[in-house]
C-alpha positions as CSV (number, residue, x, y, z in Angstrom):
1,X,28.4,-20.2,-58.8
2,X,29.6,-17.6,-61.4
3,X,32.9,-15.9,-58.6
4,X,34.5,-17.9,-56.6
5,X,34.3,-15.6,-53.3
6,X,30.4,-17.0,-53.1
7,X,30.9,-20.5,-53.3
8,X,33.4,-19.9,-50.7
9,X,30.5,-17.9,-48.7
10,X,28.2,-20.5,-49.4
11,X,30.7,-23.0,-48.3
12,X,30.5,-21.6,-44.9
13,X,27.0,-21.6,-44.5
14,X,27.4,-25.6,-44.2
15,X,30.3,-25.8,-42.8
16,X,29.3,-23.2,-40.1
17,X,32.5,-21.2,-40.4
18,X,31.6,-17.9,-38.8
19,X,34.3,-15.3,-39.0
20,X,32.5,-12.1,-38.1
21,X,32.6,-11.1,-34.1
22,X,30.7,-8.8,-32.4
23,X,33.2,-6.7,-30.3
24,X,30.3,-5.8,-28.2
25,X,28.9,-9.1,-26.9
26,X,31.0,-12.1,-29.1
27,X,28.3,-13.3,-31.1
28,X,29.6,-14.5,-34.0
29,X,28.3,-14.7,-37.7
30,X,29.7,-16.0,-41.5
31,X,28.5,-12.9,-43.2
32,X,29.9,-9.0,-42.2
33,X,26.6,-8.0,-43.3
34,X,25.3,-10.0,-40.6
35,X,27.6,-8.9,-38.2
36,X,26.7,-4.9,-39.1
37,X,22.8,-5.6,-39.3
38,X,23.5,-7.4,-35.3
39,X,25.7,-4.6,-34.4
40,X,22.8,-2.1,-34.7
41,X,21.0,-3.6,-32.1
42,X,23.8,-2.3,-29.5
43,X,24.1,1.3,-30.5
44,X,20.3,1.9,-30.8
45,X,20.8,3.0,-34.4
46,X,16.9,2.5,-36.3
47,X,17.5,4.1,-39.2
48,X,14.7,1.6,-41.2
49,X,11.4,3.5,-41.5
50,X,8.3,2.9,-42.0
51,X,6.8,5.3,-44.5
52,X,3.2,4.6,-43.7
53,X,3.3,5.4,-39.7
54,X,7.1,7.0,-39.7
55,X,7.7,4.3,-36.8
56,X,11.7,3.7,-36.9
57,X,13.5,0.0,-36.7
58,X,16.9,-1.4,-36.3
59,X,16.4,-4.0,-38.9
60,X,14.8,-4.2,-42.0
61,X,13.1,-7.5,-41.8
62,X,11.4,-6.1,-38.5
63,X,10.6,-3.2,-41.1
64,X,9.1,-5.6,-42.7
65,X,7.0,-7.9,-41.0
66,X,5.6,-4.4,-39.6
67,X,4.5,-3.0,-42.6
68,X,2.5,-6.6,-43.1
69,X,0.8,-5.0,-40.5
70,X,0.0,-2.1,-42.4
71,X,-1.2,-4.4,-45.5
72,X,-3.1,-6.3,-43.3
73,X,-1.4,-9.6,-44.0
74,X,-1.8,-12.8,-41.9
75,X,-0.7,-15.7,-44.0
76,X,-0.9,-18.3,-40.9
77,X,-4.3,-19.4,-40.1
78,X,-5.5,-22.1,-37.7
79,X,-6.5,-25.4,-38.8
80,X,-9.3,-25.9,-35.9
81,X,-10.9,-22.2,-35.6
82,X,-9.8,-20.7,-38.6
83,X,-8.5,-17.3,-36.9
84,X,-4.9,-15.8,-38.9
85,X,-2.3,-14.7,-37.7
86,X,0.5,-12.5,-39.1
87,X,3.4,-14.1,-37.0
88,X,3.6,-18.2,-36.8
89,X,4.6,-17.9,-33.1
90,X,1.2,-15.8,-32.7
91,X,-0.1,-19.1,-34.7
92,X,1.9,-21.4,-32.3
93,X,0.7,-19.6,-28.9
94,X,-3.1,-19.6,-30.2
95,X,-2.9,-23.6,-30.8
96,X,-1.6,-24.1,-27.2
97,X,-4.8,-22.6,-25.9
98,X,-7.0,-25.3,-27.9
99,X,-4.9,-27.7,-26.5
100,X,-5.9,-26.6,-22.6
């Protein structure tokens, strides 16, 4: 690590040192950005958009597995029936019902 302030962070990824509280419900996490992206999720704030549909998200990773959507995406397919599936719990769900 070139600073020392992120082998310190990463440090605390192993060590599970989480120093960053949410006031609102006491979840905690080891980075504030964390913290603020969590944080969003209480005040209703969505100000991620998609510029495809104009659809609005708290997060930008939901942003983004949305707009795989969009692209048409589906990188988990099903080893038995060959169907894909954008999400691997969509995967996961669709097994279940080759096992019934």
């Amino acid at each position: 690590f070139i600073q020392n302030s992120s082998l310190w962070m990463h440090k605390k990824i192993h060590v599970g040192i989480k120093s960053y509280k949410c006031f609102e419900c006491g979840k905690c996490y080891i980075q504030s950005s964390a913290l603020r992206s969590h944080e969003k999720t209480h005040t209703g704030e969505k100000n991620e958009k998609c510029l495809e549909c104009g659809k609005c998200f708290t997060l930008k990773s939901t942003l983004w597995l949305h707009q795989k959507r969009h692209a048409g995406e589906r990188p988990y397919q099903c080893p038995e029936c060959g169907i894909q599936f954008m999400h691997s719990s969509e995967l996961k769900r669709h097994q279940m019902r080759h096992k019934e």
